[in-house]
C-alpha positions as CSV (number, residue, x, y, z in Angstrom):
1,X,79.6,119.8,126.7
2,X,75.6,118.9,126.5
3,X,73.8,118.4,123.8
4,X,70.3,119.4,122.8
5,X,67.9,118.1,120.3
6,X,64.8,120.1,119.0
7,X,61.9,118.0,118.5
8,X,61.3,117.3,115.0
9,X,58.9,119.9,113.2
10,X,56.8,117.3,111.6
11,X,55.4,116.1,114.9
12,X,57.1,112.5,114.3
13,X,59.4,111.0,116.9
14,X,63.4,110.5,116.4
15,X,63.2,106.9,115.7
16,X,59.9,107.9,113.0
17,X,62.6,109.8,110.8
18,X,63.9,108.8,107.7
19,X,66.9,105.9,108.1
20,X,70.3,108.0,108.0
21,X,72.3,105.8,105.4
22,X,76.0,106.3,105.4
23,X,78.3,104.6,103.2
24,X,82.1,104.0,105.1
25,X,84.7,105.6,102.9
26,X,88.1,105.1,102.9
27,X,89.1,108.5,105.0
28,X,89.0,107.3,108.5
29,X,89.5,111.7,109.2
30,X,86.4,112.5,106.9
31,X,84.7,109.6,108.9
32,X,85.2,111.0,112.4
33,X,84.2,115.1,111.1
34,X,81.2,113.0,109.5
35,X,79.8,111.1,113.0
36,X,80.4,113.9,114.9
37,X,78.5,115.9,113.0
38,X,75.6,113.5,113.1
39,X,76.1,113.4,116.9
40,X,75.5,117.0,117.5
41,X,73.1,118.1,114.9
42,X,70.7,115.0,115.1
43,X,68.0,114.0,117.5
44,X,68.6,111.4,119.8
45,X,67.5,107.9,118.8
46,X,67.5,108.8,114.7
47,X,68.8,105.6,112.8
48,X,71.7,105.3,111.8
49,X,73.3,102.3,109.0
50,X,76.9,102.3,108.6
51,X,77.4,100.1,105.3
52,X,80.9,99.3,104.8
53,X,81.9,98.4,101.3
54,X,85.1,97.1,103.0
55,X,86.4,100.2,103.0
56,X,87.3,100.9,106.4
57,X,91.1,100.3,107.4
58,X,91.9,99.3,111.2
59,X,91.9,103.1,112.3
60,X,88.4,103.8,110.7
61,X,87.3,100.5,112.8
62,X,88.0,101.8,115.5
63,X,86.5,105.3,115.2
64,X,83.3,103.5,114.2
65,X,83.3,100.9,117.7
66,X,83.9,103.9,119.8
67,X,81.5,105.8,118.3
68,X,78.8,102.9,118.3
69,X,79.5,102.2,121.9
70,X,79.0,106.4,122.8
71,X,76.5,107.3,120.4
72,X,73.0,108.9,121.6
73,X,71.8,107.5,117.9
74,X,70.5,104.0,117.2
75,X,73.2,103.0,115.1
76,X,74.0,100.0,113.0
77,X,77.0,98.6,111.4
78,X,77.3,95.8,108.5
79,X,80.8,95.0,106.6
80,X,80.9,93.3,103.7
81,X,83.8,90.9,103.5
82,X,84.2,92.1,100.0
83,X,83.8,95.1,97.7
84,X,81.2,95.1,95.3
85,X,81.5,98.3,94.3
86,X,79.7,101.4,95.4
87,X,76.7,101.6,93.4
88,X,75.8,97.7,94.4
89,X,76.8,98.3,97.5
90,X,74.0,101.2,98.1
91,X,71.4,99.8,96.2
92,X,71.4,96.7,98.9
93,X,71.4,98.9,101.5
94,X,68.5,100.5,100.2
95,X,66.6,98.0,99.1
96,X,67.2,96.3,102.6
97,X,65.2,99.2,103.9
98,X,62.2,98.6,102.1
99,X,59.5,100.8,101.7
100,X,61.4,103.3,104.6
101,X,62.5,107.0,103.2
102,X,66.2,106.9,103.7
103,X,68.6,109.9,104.0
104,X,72.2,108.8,102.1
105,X,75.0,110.4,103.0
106,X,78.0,111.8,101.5
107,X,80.8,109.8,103.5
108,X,82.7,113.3,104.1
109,X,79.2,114.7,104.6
110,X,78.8,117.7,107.6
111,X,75.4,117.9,108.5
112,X,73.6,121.0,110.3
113,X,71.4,121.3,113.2
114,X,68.3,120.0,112.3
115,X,68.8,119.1,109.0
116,X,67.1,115.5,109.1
117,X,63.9,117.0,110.2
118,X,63.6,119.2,108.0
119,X,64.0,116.8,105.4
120,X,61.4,114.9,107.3
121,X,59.4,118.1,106.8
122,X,59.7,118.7,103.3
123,X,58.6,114.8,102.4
124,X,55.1,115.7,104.6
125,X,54.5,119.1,103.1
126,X,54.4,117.3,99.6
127,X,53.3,113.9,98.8
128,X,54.7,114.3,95.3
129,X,58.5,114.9,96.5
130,X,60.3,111.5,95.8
131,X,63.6,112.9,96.7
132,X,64.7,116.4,98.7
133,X,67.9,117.6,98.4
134,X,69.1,120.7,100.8
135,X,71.5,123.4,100.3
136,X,75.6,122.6,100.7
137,X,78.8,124.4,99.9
138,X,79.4,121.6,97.2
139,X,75.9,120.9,95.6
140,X,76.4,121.7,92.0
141,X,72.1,123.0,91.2
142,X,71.6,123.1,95.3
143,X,75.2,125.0,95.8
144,X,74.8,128.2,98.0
145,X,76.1,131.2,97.9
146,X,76.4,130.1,93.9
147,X,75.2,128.0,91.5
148,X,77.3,125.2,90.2
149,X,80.4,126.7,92.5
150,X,82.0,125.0,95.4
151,X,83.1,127.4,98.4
152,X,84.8,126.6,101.7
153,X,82.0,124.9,103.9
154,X,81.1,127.9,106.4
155,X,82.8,128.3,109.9
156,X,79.4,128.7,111.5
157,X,76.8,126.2,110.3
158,X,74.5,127.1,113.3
159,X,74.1,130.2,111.9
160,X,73.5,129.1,108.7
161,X,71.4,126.3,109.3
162,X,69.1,129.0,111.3
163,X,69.0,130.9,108.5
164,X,67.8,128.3,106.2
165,X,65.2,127.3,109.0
166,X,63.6,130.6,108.4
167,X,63.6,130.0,104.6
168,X,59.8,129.9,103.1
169,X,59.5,126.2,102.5
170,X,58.5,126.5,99.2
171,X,60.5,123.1,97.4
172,X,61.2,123.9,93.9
173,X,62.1,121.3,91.5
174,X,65.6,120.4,91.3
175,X,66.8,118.9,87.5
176,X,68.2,116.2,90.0
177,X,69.0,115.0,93.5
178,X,72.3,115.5,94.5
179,X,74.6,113.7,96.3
180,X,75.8,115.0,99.7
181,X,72.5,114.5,100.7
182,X,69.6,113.3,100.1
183,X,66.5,111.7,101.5
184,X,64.8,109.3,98.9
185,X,60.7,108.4,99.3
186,X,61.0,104.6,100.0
187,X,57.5,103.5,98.3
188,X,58.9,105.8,94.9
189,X,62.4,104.4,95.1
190,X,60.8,101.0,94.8
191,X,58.4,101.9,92.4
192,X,61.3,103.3,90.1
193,X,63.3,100.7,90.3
194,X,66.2,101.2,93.1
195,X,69.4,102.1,91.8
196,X,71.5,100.1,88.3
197,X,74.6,98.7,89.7
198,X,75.1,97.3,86.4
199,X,75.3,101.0,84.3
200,X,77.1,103.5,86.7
201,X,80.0,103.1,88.5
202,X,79.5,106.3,90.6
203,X,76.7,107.5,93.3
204,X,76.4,111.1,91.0
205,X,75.4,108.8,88.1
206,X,73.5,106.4,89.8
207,X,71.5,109.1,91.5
208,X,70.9,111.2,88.3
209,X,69.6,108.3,86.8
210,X,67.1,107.4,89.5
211,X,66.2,111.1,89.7
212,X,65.2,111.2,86.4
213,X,63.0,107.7,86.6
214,X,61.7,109.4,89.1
215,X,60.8,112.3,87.6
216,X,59.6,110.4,84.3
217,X,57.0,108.6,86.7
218,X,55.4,112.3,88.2
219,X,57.7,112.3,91.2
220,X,59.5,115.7,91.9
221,X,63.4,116.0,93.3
222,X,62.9,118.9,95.5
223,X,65.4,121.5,96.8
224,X,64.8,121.4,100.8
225,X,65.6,125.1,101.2
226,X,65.3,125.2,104.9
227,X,68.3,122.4,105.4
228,X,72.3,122.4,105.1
229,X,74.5,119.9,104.4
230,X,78.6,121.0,104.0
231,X,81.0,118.6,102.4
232,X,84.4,119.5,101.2
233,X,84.2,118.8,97.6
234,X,81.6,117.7,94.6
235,X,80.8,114.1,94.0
236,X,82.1,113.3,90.6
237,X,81.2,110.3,87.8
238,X,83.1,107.4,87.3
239,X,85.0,106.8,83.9
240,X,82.1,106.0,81.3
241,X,79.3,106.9,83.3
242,X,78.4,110.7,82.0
243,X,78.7,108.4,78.4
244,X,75.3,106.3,79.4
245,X,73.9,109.3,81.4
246,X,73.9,110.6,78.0
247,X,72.7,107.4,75.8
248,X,69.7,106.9,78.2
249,X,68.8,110.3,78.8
250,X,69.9,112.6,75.5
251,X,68.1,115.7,76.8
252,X,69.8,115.5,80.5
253,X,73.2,117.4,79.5
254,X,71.3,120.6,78.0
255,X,68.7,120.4,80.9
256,X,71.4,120.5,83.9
257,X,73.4,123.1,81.6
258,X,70.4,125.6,81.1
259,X,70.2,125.4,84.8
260,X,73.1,126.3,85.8
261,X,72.9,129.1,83.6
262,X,69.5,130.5,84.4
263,X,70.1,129.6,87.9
264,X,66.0,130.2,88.9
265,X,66.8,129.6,92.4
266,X,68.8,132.8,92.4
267,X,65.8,134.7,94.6
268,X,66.0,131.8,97.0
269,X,70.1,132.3,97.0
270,X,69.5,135.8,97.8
271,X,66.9,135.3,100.4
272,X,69.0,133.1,102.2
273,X,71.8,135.4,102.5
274,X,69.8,138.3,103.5
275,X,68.6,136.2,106.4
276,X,72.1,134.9,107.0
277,X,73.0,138.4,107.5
278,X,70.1,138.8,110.2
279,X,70.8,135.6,112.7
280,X,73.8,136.7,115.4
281,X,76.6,134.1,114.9
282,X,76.5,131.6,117.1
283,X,78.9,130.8,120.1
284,X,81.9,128.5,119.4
285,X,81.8,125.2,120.4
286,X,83.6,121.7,119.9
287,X,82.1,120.1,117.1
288,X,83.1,116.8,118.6
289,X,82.2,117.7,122.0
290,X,81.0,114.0,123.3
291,X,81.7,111.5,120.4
292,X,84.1,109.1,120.4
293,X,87.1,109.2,118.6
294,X,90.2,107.3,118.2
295,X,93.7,108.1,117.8
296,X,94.5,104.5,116.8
């Protein structure tokens, strides 16, 4: 089945989009749902880094060389001959990209039509947005249709992610960025630091803290309201890290729980389900329709 790509809203071309950054996990399954996701609901030509932790066991090798040798996105793929655990591991790749905004990935990460550009969009809208954040199933402060609640990621993202296309793209602040995904501002990420390998174990920590540099230098971590981004469950903190989340930043606990309890994207929740309920489902199609994948 063809595919088509919109032209990004921003005006910039595919290969002008943020750097998609997707860490291999160990799921080879998670990892094929994952690419051909990014085949169908990304424009042409969009980067693509696979950075493999050495993670990947033979069967998620192969799914990556087929996929690298079909995909219609420029795509890249380093292995590193040993682990050096996940927060290290990212905070190379990022800092490998320099001064580029990146979009990281959740490895079991389902993206939407048109998601990267309007992440793209958000980031040109407002200079001050250091990372963006959109909507998902399993996005603790950015869940939809609840706050702090994971649901089954929905049959028909088309439909959704036309819905949230329609969304006002107003940005309000996040208390952090979240992690199934998120495009970070390149020249803010350096400014703040990068990520610290050496404190957190986990992405979720790692991310919080760098959210909160950011914030502590006049950045904002946005919600991108007008993008979707399913994954099947939360990201969650390795053993010890909530402890130094909470040594460095005492106030953080309290902030994210007053949050989730006031919940002051509730309008926007609303909004996006009465225009959910507008949009005409979409026709059924093969997710995977023109990737490869391997049965290795």
């Amino acid at each position: 089945m063809s595919r088509t790509h919109d032209a990004p809203p921003t005006g910039l071309s595919a290969a002008q989009l943020p750097v998609v950054l997707l860490p291999v996990g160990l799921d080879d399954e998670a990892l094929d749902a994952c690419l051909g996701a990014l085949d169908a609901a990304t424009p042409a030509g969009a980067r693509v880094w696979l950075g493999d932790d050495a993670q990947a066991g033979p069967r998620g090798a192969a799914v990556i060389e087929h996929w690298i040798a079909r995909t219609p996105l420029q795509a890249h793929y380093t292995r590193r001959q040993r682990s050096v655990g996940e927060v290290a591991h990212l905070d190379e790749l990022l800092a490998a990209c320099g001064d580029a905004d990146v979009a990281v990935l959740a490895p079991d990460a389902i993206v939407s039509a048109g998601w990267l550009q309007q992440l793209a969009a958000c980031f040109a809208r407002d200079a001050s947005i250091a990372s963006a954040t959109p909507w998902s199933n399993a996005g603790e402060a950015a869940a939809w249709p609840r706050i702090g609640e994971v649901e089954a990621a929905p049959d028909d993202l088309g439909r959704l992610a036309a819905a949230c296309a329609a969304m006002p793209p107003l940005h309000p602040e996040l208390p952090a960025a979240v992690g199934h995904a998120v495009v970070l501002r390149g020249s803010a990420r350096r400014r703040a630091g990068g990520l610290d390998p050496d404190s957190y174990g986990s992405w979720y920590a790692a991310l919080t803290d760098l959210s909160l540099r950011l914030s502590g230098l006049g950045w904002r971590n946005a919600l991108c309201e007008t993008a979707y981004v399913a994954r099947p469950c939360e990201g969650v903190p390795r053993d010890g890290d909530l402890d130094v989340l909470a040594a460095r930043w005492p106030a953080w606990h309290a902030r994210l729980a007053q949050f989730l309890m006031d919940d002051p994207l509730r309008a926007a929740r609303a909004q996006l389900a009465g225009l959910l309920a507008t949009i005409e489902p979409t026709p059924q199609r093969d997710l995977f329709a023109g990737t490869a994948r391997s049965d290795a």
